[in-house]
PDB file of the backbone (N, CA, C, O) and the ligand in Angstrom, with CONECT records:
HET     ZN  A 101       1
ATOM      1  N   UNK A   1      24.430  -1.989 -14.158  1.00  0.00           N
ATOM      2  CA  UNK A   1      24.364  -2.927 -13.032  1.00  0.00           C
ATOM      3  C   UNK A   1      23.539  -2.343 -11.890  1.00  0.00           C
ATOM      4  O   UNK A   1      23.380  -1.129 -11.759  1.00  0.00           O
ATOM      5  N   UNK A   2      23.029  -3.240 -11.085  1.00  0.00           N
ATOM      6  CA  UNK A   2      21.948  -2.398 -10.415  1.00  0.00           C
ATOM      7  C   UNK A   2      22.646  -2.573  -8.658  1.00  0.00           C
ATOM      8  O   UNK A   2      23.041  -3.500  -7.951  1.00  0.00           O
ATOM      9  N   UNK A   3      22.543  -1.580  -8.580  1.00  0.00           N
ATOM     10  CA  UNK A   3      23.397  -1.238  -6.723  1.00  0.00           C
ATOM     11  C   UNK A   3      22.552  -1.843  -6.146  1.00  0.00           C
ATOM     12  O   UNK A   3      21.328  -1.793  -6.265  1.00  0.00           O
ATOM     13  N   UNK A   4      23.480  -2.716  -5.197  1.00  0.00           N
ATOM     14  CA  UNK A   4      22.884  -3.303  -4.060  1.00  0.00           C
ATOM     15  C   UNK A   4      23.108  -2.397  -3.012  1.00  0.00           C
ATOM     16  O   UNK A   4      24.029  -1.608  -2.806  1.00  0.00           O
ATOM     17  N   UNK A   5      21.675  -2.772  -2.142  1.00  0.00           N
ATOM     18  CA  UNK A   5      21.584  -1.429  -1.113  1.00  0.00           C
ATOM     19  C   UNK A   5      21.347  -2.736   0.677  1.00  0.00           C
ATOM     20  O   UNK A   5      21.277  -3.947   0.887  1.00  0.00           O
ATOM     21  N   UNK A   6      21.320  -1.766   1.298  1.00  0.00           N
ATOM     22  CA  UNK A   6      21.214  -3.045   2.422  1.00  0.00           C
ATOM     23  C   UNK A   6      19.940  -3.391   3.036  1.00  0.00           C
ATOM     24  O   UNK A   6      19.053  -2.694   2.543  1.00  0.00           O
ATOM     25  N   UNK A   7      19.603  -4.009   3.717  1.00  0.00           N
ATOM     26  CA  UNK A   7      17.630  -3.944   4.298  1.00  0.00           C
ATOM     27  C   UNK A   7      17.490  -2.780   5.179  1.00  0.00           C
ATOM     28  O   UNK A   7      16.351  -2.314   5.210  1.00  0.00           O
ATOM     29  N   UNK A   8      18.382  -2.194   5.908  1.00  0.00           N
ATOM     30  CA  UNK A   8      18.357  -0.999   6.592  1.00  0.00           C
ATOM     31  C   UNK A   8      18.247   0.327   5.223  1.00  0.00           C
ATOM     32  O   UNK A   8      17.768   1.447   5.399  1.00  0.00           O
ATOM     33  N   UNK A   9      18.594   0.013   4.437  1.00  0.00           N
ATOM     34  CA  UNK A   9      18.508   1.516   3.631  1.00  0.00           C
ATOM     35  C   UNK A   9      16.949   1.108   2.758  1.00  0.00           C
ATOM     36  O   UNK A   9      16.129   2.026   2.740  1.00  0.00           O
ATOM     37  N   UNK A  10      16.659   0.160   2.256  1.00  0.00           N
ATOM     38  CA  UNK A  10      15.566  -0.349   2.204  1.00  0.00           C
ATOM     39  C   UNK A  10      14.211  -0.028   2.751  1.00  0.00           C
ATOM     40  O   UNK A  10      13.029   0.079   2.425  1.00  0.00           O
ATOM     41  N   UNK A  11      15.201   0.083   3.966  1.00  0.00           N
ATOM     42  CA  UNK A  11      13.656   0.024   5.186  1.00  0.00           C
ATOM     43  C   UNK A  11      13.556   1.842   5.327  1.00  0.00           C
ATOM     44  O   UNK A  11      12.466   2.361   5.563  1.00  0.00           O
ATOM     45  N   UNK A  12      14.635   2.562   5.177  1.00  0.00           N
ATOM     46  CA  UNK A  12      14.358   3.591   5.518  1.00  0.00           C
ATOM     47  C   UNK A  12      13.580   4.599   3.746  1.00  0.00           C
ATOM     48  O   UNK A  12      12.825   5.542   3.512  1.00  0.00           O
ATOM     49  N   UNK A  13      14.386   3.616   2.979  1.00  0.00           N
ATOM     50  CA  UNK A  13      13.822   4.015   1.822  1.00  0.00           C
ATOM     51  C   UNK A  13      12.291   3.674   1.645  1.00  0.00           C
ATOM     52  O   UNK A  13      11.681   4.377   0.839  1.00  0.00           O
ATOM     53  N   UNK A  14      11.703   2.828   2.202  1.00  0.00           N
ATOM     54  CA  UNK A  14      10.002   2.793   2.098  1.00  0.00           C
ATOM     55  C   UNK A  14       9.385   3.576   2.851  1.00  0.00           C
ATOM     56  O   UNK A  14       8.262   3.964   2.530  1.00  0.00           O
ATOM     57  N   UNK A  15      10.218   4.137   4.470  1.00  0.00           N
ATOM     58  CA  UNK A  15       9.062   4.792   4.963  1.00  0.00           C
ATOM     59  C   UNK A  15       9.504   6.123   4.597  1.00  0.00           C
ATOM     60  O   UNK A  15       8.838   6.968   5.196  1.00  0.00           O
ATOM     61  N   UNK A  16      10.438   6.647   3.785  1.00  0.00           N
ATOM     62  CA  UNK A  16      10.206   7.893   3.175  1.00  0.00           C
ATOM     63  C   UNK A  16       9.413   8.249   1.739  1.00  0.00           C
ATOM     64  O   UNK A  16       8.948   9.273   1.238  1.00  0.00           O
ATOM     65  N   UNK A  17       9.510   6.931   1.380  1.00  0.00           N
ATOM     66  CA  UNK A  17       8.266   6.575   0.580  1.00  0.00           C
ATOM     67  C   UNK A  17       6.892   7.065   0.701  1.00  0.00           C
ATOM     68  O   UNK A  17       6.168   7.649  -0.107  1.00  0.00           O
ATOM     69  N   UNK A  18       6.673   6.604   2.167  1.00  0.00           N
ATOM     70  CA  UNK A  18       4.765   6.311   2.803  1.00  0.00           C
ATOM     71  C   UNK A  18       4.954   7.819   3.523  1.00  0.00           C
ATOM     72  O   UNK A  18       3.916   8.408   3.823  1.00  0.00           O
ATOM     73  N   UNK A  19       6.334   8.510   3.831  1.00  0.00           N
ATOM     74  CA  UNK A  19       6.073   9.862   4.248  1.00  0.00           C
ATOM     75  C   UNK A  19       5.151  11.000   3.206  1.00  0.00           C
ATOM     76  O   UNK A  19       4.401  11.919   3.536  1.00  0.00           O
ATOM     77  N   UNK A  20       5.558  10.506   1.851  1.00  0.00           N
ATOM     78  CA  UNK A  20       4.559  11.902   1.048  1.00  0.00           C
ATOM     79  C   UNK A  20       3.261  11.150   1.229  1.00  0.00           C
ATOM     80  O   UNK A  20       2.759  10.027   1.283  1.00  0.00           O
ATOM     81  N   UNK A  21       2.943  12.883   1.311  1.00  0.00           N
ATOM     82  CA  UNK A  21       1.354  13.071   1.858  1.00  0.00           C
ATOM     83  C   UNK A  21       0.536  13.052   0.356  1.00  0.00           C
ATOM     84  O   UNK A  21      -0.689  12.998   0.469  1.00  0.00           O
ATOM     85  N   UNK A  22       1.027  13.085  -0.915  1.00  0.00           N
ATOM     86  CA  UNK A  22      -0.009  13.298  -1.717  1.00  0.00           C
ATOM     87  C   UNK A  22       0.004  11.925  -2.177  1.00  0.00           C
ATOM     88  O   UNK A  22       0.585  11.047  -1.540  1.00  0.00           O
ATOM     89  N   UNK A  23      -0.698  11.677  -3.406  1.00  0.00           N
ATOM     90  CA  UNK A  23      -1.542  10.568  -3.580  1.00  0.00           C
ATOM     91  C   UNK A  23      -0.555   9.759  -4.490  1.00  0.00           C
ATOM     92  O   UNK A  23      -0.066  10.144  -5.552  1.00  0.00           O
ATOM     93  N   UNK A  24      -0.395   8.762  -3.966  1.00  0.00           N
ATOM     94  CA  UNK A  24       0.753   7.756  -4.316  1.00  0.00           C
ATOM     95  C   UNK A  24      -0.035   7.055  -5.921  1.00  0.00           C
ATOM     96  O   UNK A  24      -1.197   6.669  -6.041  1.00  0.00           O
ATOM     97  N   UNK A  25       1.042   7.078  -6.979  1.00  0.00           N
ATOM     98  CA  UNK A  25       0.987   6.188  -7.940  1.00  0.00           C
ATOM     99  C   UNK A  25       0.954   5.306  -7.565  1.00  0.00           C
ATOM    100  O   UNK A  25       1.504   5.171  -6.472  1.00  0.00           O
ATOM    101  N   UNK A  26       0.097   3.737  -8.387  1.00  0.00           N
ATOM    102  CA  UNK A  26      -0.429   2.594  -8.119  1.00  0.00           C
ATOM    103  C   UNK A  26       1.031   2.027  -8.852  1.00  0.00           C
ATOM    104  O   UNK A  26       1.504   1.051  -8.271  1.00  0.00           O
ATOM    105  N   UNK A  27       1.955   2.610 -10.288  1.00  0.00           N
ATOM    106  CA  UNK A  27       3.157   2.118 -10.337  1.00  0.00           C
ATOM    107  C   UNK A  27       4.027   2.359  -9.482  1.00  0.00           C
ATOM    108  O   UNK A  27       4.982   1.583  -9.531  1.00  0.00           O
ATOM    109  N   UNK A  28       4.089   3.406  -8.446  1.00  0.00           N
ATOM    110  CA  UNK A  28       5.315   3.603  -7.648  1.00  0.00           C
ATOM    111  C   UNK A  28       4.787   2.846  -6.138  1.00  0.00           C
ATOM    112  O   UNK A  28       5.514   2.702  -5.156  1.00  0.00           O
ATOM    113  N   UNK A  29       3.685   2.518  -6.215  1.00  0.00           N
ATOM    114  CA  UNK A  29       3.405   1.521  -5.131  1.00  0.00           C
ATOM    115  C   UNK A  29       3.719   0.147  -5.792  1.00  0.00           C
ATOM    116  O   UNK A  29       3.519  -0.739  -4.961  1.00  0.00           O
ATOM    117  N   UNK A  30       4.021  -0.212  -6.650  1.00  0.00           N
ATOM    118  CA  UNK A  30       4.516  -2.150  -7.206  1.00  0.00           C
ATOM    119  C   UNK A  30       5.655  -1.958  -7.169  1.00  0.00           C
ATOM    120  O   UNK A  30       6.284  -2.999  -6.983  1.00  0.00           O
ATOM    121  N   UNK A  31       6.657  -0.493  -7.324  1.00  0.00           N
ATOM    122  CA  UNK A  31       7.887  -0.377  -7.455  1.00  0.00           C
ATOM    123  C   UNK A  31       8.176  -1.226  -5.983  1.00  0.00           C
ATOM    124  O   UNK A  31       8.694  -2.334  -5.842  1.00  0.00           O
ATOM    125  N   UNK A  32       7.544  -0.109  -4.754  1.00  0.00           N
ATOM    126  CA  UNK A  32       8.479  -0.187  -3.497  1.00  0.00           C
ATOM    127  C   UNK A  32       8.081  -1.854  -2.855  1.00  0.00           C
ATOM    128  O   UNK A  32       8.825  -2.623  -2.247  1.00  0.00           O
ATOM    129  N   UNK A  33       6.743  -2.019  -3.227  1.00  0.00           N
ATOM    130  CA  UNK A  33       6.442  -3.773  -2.820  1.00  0.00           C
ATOM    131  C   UNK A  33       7.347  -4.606  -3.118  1.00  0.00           C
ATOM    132  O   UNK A  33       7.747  -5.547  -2.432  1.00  0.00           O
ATOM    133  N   UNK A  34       7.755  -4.212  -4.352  1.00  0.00           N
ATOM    134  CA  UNK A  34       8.649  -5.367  -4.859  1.00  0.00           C
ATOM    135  C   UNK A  34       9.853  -4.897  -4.024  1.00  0.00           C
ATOM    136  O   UNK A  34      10.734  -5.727  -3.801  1.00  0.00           O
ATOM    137  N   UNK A  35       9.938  -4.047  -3.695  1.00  0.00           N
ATOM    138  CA  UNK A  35      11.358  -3.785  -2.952  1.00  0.00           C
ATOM    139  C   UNK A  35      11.178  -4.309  -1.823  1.00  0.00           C
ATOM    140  O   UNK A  35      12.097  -5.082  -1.552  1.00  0.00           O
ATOM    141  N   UNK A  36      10.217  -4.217  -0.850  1.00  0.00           N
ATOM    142  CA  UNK A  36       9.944  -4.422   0.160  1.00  0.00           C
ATOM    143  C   UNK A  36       9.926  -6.268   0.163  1.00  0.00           C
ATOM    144  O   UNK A  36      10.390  -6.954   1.073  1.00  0.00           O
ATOM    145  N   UNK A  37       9.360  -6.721  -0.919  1.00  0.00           N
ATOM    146  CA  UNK A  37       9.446  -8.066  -0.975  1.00  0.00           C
ATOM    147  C   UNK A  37      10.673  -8.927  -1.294  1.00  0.00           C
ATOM    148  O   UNK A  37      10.820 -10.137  -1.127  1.00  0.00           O
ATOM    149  N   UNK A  38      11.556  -7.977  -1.814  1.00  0.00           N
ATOM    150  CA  UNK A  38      13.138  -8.578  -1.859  1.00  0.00           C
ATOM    151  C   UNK A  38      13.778  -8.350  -1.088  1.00  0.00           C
ATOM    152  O   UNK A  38      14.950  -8.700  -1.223  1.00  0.00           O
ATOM    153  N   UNK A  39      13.389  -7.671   0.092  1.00  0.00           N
ATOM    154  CA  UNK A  39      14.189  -7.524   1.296  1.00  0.00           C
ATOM    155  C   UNK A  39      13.170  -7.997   2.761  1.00  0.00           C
ATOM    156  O   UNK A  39      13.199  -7.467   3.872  1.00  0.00           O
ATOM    157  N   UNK A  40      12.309  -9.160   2.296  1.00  0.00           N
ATOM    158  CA  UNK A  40      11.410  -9.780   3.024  1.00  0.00           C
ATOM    159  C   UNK A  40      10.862  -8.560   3.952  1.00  0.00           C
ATOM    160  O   UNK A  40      10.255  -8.940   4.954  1.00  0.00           O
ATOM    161  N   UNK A  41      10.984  -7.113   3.771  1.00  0.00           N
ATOM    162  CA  UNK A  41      10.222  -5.940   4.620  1.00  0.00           C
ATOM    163  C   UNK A  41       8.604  -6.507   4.459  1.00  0.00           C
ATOM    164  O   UNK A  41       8.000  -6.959   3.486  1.00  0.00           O
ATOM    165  N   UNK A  42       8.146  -6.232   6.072  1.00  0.00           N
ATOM    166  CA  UNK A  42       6.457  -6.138   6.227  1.00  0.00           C
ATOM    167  C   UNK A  42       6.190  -4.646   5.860  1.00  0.00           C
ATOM    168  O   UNK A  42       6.834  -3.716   6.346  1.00  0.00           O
ATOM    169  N   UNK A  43       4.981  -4.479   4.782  1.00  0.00           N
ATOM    170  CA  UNK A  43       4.535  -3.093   4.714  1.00  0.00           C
ATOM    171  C   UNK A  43       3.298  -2.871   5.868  1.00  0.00           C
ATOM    172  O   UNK A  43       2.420  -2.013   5.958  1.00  0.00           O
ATOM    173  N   UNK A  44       3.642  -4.043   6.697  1.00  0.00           N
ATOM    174  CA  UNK A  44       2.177  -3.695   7.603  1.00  0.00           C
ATOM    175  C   UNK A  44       1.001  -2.808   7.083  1.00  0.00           C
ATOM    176  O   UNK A  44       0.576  -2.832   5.928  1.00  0.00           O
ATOM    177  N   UNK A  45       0.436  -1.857   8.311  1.00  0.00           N
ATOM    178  CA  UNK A  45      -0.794  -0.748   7.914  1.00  0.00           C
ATOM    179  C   UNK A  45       0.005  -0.004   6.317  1.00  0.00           C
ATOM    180  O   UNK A  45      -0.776   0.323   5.423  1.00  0.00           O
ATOM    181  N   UNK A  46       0.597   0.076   6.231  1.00  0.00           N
ATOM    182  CA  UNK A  46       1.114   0.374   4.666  1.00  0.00           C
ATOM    183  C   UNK A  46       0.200   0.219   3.820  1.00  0.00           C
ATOM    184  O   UNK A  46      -0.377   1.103   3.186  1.00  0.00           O
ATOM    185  N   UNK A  47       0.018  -1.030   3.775  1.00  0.00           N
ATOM    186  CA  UNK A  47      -0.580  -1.922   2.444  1.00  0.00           C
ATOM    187  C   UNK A  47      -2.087  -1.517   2.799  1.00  0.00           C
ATOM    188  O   UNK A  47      -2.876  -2.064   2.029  1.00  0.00           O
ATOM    189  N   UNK A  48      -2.715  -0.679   3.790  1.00  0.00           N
ATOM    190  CA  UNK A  48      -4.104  -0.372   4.069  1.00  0.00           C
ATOM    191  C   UNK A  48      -4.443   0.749   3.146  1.00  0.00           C
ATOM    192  O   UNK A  48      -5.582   1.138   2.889  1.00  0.00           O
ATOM    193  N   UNK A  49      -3.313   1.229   2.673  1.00  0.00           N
ATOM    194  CA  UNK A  49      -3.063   2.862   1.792  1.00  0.00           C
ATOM    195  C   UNK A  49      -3.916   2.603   0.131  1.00  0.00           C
ATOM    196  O   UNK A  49      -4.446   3.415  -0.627  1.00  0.00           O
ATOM    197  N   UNK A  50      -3.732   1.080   0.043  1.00  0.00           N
ATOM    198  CA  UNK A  50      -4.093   0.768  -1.559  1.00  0.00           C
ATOM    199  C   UNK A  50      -4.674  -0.020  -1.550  1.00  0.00           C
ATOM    200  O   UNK A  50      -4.822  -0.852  -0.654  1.00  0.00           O
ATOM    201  N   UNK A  51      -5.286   0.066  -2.838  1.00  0.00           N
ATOM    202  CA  UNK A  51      -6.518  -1.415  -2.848  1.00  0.00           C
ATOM    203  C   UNK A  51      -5.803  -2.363  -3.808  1.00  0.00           C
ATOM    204  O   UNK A  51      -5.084  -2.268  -4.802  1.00  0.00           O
ATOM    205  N   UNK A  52      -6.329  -3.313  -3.056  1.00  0.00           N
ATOM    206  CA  UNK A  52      -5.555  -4.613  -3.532  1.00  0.00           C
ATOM    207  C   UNK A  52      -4.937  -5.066  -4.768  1.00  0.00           C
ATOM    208  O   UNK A  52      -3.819  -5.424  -5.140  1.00  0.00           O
ATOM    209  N   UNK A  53      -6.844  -4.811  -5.575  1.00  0.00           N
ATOM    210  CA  UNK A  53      -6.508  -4.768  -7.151  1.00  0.00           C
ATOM    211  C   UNK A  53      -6.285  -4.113  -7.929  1.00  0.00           C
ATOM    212  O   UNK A  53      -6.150  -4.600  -9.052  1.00  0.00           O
ATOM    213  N   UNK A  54      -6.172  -3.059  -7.789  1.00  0.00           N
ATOM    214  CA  UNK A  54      -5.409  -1.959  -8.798  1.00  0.00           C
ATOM    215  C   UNK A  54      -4.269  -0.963  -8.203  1.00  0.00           C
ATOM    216  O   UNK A  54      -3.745  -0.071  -8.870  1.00  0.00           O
ATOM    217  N   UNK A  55      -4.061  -1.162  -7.272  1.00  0.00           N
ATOM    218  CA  UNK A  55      -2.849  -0.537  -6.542  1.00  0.00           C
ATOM    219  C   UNK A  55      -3.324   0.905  -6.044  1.00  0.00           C
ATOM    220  O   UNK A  55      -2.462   1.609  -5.518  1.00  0.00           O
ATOM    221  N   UNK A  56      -4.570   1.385  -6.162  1.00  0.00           N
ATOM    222  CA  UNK A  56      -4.870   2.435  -6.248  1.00  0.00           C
ATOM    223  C   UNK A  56      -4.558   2.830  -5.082  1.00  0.00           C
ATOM    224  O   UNK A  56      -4.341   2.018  -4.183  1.00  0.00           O
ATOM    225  N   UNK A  57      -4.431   5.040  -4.777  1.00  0.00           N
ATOM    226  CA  UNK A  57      -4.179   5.138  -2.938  1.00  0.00           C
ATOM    227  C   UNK A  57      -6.050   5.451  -3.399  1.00  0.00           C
ATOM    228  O   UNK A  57      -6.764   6.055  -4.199  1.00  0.00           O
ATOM    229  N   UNK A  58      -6.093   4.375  -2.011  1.00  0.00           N
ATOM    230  CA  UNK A  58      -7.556   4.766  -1.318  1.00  0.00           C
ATOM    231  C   UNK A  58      -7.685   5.891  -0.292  1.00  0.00           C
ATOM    232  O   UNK A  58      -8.692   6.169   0.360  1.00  0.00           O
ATOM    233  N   UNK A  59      -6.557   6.458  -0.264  1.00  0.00           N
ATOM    234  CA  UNK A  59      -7.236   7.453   0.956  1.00  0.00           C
ATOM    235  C   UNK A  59      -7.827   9.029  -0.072  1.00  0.00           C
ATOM    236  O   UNK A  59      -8.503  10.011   0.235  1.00  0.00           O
ATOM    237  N   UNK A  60      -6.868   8.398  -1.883  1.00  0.00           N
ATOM    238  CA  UNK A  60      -7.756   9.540  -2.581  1.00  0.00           C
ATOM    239  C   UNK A  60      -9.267   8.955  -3.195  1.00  0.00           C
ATOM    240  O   UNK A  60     -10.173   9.722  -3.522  1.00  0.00           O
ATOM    241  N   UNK A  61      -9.349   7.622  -3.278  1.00  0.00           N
ATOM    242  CA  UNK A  61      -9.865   6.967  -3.815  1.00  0.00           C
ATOM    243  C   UNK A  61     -11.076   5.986  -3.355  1.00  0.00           C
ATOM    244  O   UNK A  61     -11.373   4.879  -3.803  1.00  0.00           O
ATOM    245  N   UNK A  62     -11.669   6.731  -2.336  1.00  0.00           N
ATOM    246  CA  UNK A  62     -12.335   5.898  -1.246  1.00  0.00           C
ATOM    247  C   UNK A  62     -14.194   6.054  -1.610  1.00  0.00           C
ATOM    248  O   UNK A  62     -14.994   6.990  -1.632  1.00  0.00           O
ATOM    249  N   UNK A  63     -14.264   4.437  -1.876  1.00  0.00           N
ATOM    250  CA  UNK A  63     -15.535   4.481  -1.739  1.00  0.00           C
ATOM    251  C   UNK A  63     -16.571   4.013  -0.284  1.00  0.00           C
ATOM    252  O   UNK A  63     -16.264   3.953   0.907  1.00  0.00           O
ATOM    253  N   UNK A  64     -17.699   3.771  -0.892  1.00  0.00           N
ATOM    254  CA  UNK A  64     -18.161   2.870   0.531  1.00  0.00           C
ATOM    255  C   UNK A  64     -17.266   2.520   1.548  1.00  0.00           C
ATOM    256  O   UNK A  64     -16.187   2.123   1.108  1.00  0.00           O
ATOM    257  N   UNK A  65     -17.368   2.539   2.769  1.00  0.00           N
ATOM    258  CA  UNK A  65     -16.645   2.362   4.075  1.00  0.00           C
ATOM    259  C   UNK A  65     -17.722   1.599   4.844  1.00  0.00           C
ATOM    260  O   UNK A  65     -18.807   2.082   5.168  1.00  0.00           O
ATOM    261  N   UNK A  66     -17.249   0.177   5.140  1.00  0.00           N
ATOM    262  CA  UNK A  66     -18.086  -0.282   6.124  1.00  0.00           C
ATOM    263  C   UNK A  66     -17.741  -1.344   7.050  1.00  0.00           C
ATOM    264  O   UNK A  66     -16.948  -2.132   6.534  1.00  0.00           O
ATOM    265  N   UNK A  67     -18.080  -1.649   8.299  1.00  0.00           N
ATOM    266  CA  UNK A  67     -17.876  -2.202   9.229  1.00  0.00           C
ATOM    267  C   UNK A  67     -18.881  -3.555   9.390  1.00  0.00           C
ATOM    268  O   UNK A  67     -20.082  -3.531   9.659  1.00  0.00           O
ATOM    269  N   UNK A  68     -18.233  -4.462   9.204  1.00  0.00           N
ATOM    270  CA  UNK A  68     -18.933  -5.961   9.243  1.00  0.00           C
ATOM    271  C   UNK A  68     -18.285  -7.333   9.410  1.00  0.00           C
ATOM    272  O   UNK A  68     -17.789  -7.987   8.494  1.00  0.00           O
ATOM    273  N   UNK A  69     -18.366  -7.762  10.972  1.00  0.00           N
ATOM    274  CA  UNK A  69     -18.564  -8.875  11.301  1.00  0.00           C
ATOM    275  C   UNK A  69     -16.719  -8.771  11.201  1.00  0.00           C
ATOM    276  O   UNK A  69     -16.000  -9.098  10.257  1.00  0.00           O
ATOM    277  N   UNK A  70     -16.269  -8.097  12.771  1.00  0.00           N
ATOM    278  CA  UNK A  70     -14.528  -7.739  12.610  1.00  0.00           C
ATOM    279  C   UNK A  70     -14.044  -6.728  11.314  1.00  0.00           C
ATOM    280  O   UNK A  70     -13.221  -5.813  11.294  1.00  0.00           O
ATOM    281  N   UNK A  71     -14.529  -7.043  10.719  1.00  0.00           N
ATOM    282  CA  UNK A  71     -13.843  -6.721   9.188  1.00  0.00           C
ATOM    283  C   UNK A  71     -14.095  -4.868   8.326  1.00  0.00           C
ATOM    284  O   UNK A  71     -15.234  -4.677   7.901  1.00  0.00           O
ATOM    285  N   UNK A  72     -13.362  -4.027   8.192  1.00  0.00           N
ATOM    286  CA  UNK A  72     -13.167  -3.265   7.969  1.00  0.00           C
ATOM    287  C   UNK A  72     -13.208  -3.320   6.205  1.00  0.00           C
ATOM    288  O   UNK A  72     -12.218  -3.688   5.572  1.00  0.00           O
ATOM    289  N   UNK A  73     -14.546  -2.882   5.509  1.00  0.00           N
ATOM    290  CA  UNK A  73     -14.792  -3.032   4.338  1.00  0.00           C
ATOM    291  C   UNK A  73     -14.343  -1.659   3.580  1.00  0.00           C
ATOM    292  O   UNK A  73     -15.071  -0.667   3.539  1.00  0.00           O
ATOM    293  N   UNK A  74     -13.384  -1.711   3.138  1.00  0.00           N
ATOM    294  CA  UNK A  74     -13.351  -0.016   1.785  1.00  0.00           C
ATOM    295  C   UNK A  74     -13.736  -1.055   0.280  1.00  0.00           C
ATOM    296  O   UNK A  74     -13.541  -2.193  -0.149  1.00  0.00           O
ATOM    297  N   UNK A  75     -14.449   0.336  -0.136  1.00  0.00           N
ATOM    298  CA  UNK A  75     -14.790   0.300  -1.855  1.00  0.00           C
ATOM    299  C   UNK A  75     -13.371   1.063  -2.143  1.00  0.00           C
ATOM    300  O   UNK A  75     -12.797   1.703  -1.262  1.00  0.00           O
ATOM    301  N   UNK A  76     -13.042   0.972  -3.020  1.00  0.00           N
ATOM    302  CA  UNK A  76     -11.978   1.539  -4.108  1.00  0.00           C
ATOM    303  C   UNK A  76     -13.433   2.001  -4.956  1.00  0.00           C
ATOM    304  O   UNK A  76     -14.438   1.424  -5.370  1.00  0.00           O
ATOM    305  N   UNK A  77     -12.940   3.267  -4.943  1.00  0.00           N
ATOM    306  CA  UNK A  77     -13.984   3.971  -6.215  1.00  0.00           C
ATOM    307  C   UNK A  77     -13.445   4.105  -7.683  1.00  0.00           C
ATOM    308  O   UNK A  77     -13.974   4.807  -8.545  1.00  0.00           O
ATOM    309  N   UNK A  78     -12.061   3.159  -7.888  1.00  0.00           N
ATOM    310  CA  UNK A  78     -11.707   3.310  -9.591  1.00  0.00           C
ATOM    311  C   UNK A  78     -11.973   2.386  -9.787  1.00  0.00           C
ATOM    312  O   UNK A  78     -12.358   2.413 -10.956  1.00  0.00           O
ATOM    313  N   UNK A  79     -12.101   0.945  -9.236  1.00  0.00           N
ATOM    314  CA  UNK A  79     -12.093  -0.419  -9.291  1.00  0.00           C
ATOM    315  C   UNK A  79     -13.225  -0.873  -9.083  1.00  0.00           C
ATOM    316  O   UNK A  79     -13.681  -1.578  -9.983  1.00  0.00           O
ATOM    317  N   UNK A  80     -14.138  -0.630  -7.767  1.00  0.00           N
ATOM    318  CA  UNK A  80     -14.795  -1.025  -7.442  1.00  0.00           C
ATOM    319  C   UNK A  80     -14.993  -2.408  -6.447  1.00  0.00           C
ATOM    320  O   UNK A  80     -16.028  -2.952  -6.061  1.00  0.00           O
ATOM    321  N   UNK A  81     -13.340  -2.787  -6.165  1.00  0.00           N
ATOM    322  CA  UNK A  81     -13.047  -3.766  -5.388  1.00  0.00           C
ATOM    323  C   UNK A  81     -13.254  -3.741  -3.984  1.00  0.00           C
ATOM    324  O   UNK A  81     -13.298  -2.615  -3.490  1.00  0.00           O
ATOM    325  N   UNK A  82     -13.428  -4.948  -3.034  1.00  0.00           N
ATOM    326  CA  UNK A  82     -13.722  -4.636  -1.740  1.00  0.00           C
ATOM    327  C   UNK A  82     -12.490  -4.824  -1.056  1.00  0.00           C
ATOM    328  O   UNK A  82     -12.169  -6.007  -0.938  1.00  0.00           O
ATOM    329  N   UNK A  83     -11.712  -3.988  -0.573  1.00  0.00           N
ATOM    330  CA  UNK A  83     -10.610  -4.502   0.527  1.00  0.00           C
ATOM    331  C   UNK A  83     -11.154  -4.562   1.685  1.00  0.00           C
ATOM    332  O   UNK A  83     -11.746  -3.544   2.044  1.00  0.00           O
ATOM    333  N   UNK A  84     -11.136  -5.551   2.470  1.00  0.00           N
ATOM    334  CA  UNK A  84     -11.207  -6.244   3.211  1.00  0.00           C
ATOM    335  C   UNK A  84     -10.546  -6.161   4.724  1.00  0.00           C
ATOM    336  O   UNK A  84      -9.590  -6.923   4.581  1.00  0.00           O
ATOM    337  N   UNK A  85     -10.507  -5.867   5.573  1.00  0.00           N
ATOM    338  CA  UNK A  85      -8.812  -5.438   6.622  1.00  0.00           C
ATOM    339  C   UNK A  85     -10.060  -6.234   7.605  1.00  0.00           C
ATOM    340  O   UNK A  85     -11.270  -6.442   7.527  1.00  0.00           O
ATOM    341  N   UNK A  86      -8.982  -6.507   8.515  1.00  0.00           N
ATOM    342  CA  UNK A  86      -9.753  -6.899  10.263  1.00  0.00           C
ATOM    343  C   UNK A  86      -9.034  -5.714  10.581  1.00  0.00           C
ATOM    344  O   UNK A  86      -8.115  -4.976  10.225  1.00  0.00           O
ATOM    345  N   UNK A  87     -10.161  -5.963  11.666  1.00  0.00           N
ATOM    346  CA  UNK A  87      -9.928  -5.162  12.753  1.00  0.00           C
ATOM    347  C   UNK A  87     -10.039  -5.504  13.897  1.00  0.00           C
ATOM    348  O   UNK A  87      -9.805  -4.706  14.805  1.00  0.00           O
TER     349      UNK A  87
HETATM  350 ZN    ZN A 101      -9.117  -0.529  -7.004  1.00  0.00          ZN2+
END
């Protein structure tokens, strides 16, 4: 049976999550989303950590970086996808 936990342990359980410094699995990043999404948690700047389509961490994984028109462009260098952020 799977323990129910509360949105406060939730919440503290993701940002000890986003506390390790090394390079986050793209499965242990769908793990905590989905957690975060069953306890309606915002991952805010969180979700800036990975690229969209492959879950990858971009801060190991960073391609092209560019600035255009508001918009804060990263390459994902496994994917090749553009995430997109305003700024
Ligand atoms: Zn990617």
């Amino acid at each position: 049976m799977k323990k129910k936990i509360t949105k406060k342990e939730a919440q503290d359980r993701i940002i000890e999550f986003f506390r390790q410094a090394e390079e986050i699995e793209p499965k242990n990043f769908r793990k905590i989303k989905r957690l975060a999404m069953s306890y309606n948690i915002k991952l805010g700047n969180y979700r800036k950590i990975f690229c969209k389509e492959c879950y990858s961490d971009i801060r190991y994984h960073k391609g092209k970086v560019r600035i255009k028109n508001m918009h804060k462009i990263v390459e994902c260098s496994k994917c090749g996808f553009l995430n997109k952020w305003k700024i």
